[in-house]
C-alpha positions as CSV (number, residue, x, y, z in Angstrom):
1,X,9.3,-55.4,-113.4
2,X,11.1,-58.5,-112.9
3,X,9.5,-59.2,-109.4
4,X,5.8,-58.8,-111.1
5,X,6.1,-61.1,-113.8
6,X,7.0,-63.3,-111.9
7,X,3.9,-63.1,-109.5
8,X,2.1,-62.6,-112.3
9,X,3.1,-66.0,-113.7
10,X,2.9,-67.6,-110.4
11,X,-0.7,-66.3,-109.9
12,X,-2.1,-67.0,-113.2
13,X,-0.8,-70.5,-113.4
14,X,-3.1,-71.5,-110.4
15,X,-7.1,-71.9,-111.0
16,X,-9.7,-70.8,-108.9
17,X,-9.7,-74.2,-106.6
18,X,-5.9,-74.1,-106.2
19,X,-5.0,-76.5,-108.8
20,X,-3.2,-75.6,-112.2
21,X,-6.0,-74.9,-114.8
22,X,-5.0,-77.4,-118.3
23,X,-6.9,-76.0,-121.5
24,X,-7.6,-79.4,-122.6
25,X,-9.0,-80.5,-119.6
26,X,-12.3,-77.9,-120.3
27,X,-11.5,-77.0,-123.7
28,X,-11.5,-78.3,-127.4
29,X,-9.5,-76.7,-130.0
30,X,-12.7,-74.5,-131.8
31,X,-14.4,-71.7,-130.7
32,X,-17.4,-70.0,-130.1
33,X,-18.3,-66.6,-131.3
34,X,-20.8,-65.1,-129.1
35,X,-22.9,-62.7,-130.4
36,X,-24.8,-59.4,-128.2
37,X,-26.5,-56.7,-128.4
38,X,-26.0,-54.1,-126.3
39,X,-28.9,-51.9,-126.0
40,X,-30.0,-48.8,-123.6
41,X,-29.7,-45.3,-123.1
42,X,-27.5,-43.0,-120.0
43,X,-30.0,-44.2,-117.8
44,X,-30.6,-47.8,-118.2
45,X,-28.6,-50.8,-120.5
46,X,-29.2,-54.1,-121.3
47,X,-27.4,-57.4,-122.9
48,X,-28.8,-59.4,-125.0
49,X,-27.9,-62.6,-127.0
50,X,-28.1,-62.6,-130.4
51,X,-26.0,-65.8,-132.1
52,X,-24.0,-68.1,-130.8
53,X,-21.4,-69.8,-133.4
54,X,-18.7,-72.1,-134.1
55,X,-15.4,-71.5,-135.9
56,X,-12.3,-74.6,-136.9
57,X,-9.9,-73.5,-134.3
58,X,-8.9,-71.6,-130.7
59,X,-6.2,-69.1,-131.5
60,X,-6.3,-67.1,-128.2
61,X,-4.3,-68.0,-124.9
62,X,-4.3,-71.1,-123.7
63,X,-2.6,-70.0,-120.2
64,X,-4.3,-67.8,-117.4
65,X,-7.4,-68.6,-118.4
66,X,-9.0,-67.5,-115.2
67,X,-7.3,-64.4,-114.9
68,X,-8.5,-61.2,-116.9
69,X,-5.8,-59.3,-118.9
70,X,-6.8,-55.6,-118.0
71,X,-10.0,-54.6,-116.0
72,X,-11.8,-53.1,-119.0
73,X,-15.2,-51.5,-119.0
74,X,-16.5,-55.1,-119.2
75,X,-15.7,-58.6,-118.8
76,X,-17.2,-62.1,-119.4
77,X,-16.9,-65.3,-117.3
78,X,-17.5,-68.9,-117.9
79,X,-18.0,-71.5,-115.5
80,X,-18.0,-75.2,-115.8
81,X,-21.6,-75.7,-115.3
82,X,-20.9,-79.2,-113.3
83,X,-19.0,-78.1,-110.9
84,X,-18.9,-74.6,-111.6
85,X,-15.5,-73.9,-111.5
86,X,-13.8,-70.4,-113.7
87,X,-12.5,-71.6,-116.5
88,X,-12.2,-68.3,-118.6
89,X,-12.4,-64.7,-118.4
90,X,-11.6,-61.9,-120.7
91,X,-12.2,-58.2,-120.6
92,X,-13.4,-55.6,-123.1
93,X,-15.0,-52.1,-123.8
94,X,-17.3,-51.1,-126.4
95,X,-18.4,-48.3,-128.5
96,X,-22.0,-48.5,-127.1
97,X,-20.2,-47.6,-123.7
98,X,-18.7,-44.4,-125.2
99,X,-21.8,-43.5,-126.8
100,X,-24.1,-43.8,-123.5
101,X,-21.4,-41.1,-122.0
102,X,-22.3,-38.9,-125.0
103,X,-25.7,-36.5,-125.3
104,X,-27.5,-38.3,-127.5
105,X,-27.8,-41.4,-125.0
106,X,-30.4,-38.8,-123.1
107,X,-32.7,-38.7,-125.2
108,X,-32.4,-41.7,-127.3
109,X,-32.1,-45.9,-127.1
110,X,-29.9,-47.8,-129.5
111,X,-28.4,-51.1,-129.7
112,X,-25.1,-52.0,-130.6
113,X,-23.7,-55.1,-132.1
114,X,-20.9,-57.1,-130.0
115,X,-18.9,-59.8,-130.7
116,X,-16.6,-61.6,-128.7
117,X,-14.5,-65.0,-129.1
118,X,-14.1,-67.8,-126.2
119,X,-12.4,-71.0,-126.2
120,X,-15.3,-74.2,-127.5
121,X,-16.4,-75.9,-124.0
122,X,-16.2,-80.0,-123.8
123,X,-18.7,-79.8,-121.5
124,X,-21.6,-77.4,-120.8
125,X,-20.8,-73.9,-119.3
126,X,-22.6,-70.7,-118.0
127,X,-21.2,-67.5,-119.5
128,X,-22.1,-64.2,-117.7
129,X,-21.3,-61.3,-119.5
130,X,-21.0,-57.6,-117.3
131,X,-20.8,-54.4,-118.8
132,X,-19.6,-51.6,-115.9
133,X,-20.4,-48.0,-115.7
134,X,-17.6,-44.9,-115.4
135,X,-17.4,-45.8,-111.7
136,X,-16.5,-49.3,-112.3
137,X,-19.8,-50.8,-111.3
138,X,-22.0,-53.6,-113.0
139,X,-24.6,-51.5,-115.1
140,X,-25.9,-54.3,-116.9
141,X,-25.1,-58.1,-117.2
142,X,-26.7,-61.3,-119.0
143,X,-26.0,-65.3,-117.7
144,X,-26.7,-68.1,-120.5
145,X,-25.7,-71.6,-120.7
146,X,-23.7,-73.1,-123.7
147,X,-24.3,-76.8,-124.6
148,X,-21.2,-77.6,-126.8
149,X,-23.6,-80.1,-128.5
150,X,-26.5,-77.9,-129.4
151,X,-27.4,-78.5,-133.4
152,X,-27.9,-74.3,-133.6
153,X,-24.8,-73.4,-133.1
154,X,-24.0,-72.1,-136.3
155,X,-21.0,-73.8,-138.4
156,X,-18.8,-71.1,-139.9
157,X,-15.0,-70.7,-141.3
158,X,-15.1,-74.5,-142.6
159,X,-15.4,-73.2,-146.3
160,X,-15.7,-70.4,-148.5
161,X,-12.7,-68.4,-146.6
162,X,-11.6,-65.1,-147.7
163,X,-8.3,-64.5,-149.4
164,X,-5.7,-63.9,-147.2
165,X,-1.7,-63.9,-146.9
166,X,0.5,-63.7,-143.7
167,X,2.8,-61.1,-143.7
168,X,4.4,-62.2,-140.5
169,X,4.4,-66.2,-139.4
170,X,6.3,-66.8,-136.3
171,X,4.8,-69.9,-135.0
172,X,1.6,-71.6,-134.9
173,X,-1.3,-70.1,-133.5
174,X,-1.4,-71.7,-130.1
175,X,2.1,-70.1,-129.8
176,X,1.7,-66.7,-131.0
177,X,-0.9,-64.0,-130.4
178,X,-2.6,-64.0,-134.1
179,X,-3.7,-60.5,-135.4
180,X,-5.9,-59.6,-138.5
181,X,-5.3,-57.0,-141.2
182,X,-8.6,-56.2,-142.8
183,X,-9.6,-54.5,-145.9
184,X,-12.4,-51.6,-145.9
185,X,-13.0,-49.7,-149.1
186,X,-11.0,-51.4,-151.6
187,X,-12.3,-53.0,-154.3
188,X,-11.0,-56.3,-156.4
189,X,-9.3,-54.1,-158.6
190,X,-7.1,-52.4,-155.3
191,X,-6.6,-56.3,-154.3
192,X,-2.5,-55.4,-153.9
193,X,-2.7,-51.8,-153.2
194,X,-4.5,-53.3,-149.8
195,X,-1.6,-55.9,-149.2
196,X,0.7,-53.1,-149.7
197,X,-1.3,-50.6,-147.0
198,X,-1.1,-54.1,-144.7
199,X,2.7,-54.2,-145.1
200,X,3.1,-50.7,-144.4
201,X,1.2,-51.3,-141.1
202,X,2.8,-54.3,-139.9
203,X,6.1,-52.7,-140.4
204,X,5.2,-49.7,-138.7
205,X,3.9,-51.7,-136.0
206,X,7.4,-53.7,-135.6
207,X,9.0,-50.0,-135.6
208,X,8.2,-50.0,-131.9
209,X,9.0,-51.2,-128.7
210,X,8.0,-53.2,-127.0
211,X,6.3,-55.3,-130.1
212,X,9.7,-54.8,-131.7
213,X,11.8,-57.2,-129.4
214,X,8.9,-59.4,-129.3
215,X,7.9,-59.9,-132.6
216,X,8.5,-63.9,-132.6
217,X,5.4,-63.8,-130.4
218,X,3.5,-62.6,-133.2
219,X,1.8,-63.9,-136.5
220,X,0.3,-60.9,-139.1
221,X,-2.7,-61.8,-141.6
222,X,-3.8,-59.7,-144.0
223,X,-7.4,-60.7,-145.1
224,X,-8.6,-59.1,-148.3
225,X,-12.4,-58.4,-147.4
226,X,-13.8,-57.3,-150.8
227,X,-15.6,-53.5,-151.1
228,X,-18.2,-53.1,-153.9
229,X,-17.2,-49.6,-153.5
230,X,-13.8,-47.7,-153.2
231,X,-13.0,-45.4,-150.5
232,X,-15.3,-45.3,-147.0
233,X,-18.4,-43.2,-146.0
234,X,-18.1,-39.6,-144.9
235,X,-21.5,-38.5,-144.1
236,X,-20.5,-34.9,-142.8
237,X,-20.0,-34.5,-147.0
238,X,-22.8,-36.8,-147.9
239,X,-20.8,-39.5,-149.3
240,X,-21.7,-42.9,-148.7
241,X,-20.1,-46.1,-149.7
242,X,-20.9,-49.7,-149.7
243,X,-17.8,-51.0,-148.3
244,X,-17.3,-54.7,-146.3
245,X,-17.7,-53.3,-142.6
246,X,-19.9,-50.3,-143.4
247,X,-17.5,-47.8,-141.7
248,X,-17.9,-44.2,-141.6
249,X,-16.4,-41.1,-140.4
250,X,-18.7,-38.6,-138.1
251,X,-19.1,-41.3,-135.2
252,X,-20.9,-39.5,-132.5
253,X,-20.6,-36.1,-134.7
254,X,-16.6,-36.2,-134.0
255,X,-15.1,-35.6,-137.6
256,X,-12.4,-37.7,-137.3
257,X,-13.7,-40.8,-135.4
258,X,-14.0,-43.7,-137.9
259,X,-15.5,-46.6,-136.5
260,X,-18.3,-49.3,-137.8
261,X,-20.9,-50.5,-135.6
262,X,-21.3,-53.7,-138.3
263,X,-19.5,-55.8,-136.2
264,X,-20.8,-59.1,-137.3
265,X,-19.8,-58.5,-140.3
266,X,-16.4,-57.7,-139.3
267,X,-16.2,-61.5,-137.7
268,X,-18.1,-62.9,-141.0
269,X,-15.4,-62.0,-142.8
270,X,-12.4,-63.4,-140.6
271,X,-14.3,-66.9,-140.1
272,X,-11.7,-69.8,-140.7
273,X,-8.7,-67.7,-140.1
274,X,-7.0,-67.9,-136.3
275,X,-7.7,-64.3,-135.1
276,X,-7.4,-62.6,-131.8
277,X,-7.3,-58.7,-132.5
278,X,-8.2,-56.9,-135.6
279,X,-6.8,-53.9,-137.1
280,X,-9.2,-52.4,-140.4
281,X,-7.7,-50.4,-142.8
282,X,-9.5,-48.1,-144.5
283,X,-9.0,-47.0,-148.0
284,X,-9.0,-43.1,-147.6
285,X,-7.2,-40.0,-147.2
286,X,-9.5,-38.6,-144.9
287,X,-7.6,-38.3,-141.6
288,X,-9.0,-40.0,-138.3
289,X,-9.5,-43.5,-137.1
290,X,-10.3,-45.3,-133.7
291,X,-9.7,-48.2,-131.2
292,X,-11.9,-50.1,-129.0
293,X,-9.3,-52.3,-126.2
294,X,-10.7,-56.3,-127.3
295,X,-13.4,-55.0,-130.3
296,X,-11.2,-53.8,-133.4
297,X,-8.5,-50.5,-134.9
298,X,-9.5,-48.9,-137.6
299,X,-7.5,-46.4,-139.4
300,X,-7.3,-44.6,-142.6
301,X,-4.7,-45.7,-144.8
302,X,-3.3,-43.3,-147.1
303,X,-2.9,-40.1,-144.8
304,X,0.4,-39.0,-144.3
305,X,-0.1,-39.6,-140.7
306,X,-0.9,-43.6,-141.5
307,X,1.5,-44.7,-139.8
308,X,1.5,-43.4,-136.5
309,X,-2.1,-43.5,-136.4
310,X,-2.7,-47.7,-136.5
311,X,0.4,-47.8,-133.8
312,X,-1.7,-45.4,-132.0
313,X,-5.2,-46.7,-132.4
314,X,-3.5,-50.4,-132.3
315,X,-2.6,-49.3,-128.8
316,X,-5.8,-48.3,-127.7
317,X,-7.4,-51.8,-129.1
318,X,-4.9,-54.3,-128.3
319,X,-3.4,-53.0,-125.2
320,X,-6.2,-50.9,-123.2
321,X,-4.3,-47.9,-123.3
322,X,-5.5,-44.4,-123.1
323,X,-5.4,-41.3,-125.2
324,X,-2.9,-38.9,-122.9
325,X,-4.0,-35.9,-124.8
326,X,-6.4,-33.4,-123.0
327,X,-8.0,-30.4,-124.9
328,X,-10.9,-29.7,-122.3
329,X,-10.7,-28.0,-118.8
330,X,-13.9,-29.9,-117.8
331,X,-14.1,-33.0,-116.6
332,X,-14.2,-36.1,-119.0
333,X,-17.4,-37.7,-118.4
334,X,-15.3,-41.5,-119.2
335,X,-12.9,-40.4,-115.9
336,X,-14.3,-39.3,-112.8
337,X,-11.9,-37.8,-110.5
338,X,-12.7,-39.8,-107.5
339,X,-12.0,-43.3,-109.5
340,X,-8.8,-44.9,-110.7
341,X,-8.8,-45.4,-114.8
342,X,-8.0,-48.8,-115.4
343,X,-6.3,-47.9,-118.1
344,X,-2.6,-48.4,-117.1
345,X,-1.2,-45.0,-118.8
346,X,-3.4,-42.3,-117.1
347,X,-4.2,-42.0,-113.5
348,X,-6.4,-39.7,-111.0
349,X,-3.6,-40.2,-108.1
350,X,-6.3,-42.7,-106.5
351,X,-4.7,-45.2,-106.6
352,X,-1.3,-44.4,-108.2
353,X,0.6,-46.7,-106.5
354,X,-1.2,-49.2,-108.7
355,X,0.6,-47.7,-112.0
356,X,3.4,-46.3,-112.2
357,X,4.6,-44.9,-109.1
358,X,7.5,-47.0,-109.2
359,X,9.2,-45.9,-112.1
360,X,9.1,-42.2,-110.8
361,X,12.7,-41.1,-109.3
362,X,12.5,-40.0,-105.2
363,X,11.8,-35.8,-105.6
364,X,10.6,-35.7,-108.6
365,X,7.8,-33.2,-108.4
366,X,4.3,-34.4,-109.0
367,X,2.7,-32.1,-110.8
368,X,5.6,-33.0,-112.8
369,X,7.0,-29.8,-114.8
370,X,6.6,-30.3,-118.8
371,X,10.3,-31.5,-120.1
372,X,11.8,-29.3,-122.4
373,X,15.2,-31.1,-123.5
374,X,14.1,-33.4,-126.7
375,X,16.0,-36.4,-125.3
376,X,14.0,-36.9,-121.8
377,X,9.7,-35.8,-123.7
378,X,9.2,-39.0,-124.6
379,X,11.7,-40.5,-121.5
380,X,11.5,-38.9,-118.6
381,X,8.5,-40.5,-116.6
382,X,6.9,-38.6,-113.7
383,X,3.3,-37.4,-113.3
384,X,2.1,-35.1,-115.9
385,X,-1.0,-33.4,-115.6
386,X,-3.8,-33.3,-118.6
387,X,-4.9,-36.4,-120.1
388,X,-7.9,-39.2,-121.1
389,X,-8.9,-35.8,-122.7
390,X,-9.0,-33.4,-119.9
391,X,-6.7,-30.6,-118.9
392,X,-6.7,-30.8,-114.9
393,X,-7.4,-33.7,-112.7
394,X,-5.9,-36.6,-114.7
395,X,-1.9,-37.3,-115.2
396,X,-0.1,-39.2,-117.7
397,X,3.4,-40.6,-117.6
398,X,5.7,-38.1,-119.4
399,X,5.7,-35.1,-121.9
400,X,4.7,-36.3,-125.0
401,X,4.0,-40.6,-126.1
402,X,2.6,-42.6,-129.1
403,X,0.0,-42.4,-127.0
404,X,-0.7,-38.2,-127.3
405,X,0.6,-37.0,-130.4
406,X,1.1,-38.3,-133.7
407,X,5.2,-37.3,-134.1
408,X,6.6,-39.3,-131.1
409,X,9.0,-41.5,-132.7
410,X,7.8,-43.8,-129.5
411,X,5.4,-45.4,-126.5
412,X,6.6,-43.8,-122.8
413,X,8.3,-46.2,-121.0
414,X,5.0,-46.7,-119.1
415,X,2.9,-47.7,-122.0
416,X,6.2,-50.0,-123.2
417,X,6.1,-51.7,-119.5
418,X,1.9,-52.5,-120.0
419,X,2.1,-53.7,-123.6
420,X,5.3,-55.9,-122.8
421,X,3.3,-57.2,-119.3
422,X,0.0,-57.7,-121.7
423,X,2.3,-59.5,-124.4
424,X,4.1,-62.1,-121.8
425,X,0.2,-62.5,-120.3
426,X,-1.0,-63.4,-123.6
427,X,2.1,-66.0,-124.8
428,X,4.1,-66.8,-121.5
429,X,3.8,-70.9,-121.0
């Protein structure tokens, strides 16, 4: 592990000519929110701009700017449009991309809201934005231009912020990777039973490794996002809510996925606090939640099974990684067997040197037999098949994880090794 930080440092210090890439040299300290719509059906998808806006301050890496953090299921590039030298990438997924996989996308076109945040150009840039299909290829992309100067950019976060309190404040936001708690479903009246619920997840959060021994890297908001109605949508019982995000249950007809496909609004809310990732509590009982790596977590807040949940989901948004679980003997139509998840915690053997070979002791059989002794489940890292939700085909890293069911106390040491590598890419100097 040693060996790849290392090159990993070595090779994300240097830009794409050579020369070590200074964030003030392309950069101010603002940023723009770009604003898409993703729009299409299985067959076909498009990108299109919506918004472009400005918010007070950059709170996202200022280091490796060229280099993407994970693969993702899409990325976006800017260039210096001068001299058009790389002078940012990041990578993503969406929920559109989920829902084009699902049977609905047949036989119907939607759009889906997308929002993403870049470092403010000094100069003008082109941005090209690619979304990539299950096999890893473009599907659809979109190149505009920014002109830092342009008078419709529109000016938000410079007044009229909402309430908020940091829970944890390690160091300033250029330091630390900045991460917002949001209220869904409370009203003003439930103002500290949310800062409570935000507690609750932080310290849940800082429960596990590898974010424990890194929390100085870290700074926690809790933004209190005002509901004018308590609880969230269920539609599957007819209840619907007006609530700050819009979220609901019943996403894609799946009982327990909670997302919100408001995501504007989402952003609206956090303008004029530094934010990087999101996590959006929601004020219910009702189990479920989800995670979308670079878009938002959102979890329900007052099951019994709170806790592991937002670590879970948290997982899923912040660090890429996959659900490990498997309940179908079909294949997933996410993971096809003859390509390589880029998730780092689940692999087709195509190319598993790439993951997590190395940790795997000489002999150890691959299938790798479940472990039965309580002290080597959650330990004990070799090639297990079933996971990314199907039974045979796909292998995750040991018996149980955070990342498969809700009682490990823990991540796998494989997930731990991605989140730490993710961490050090996000705050190493």
């Amino acid at each position: 592990m040693k060996k790849y930080l290392l090159s990993l440092a070595a090779a994300c210090l240097l830009g794409s000519n050579g020369h070590a890439q200074v964030f003030n040299d392309y950069f101010t300290d603002k940023t723009i929110r770009a604003d898409y719509v993703f729009s299409g059906n299985a067959d076909k998808q498009a990108i299109c701009l919506d918004e472009l806006s400005s918010l007070p301050q950059w709170a996202g890496r200022r280091t490796h700017l060229n280099q993407l953090p994970l693969e993702g299921n899409g990325e976006i590039e800017m260039k210096d449009k001068a001299s058009g030298t790389v002078i940012y990438r990041t990578s993503f997924s969406s929920l559109f991309q989920e829902w084009i996989c699902e049977e609905e996308a047949r036989h119907v076109t939607r759009g889906f809201e997308n929002t993403f945040l870049l470092p403010y150009p000094k100069r003008p840039a082109v941005v090209t934005i690619r979304l990539k299909d299950v096999y890893h290829k473009e599907s659809a992309s979109l190149t505009h231009e920014i002109n830092p100067e342009d008078i419709l950019i529109h000016q938000r976060g410079n007044d009229r912020v909402t309430p908020h309190r940091y829970l944890l404040k390690s160091g300033s936001d250029e330091e630390c990777i900045d991460v917002a708690i949001m209220a869904e479903g409370y009203t003003q009246a439930e103002t500290e039973l949310f800062y409570q619920d935000a507690q609750a997840a932080c310290e849940s959060l800082f429960a596990h490794e590898p974010f424990k021994k890194l929390k100085d890297r870290f700074n926690i908001v809790a933004v209190f996002s005002e509901s004018k109605d308590s609880g969230v949508s269920i539609p599957r019982e007819g209840k619907w809510r007006s609530t700050a995000v819009s979220s609901h249950f019943d996403t894609f007809y799946s009982d327990r996925y909670l997302t919100t496909r408001s995501v504007k609004a989402i952003h609206n809310w956090l303008a004029g606090i530094p934010y990087e990732h999101i996590i959006i509590l929601a004020n219910t009982d009702t189990y479920g939640g989800g995670g979308i790596y670079n878009s938002y977590t959102l979890t329900t807040a007052h099951h019994p099974m709170f806790k592991p949940v937002v670590v879970h989901e948290f997982g899923h948004s912040f660090g890429g990684l996959a659900d490990e679980y498997a309940y179908d003997t079909a294949p997933s139509p996410q993971y096809p067997y003859t390509v390589e998840p880029w998730e780092p915690n689940i692999t087709t053997m195509t190319d598993f040197a790439s993951k997590w070979k190395d940790m795997i002791k000489p002999g150890t059989p691959i299938p790798t037999p479940v472990e039965t002794d309580p002290e080597l489940i959650y330990t004990k890292v070799g090639a297990y098949e079933g996971g990314g939700y199907t039974q045979k085909g796909i292998y995750r890293p040991t018996t149980e994880c955070r990342m498969k069911i809700n009682e490990a106390p823990v991540f796998c040491p494989v997930c731990q090794r991605a989140l730490e590598r993710l961490i050090r890419f996000y705050t190493d100097k």
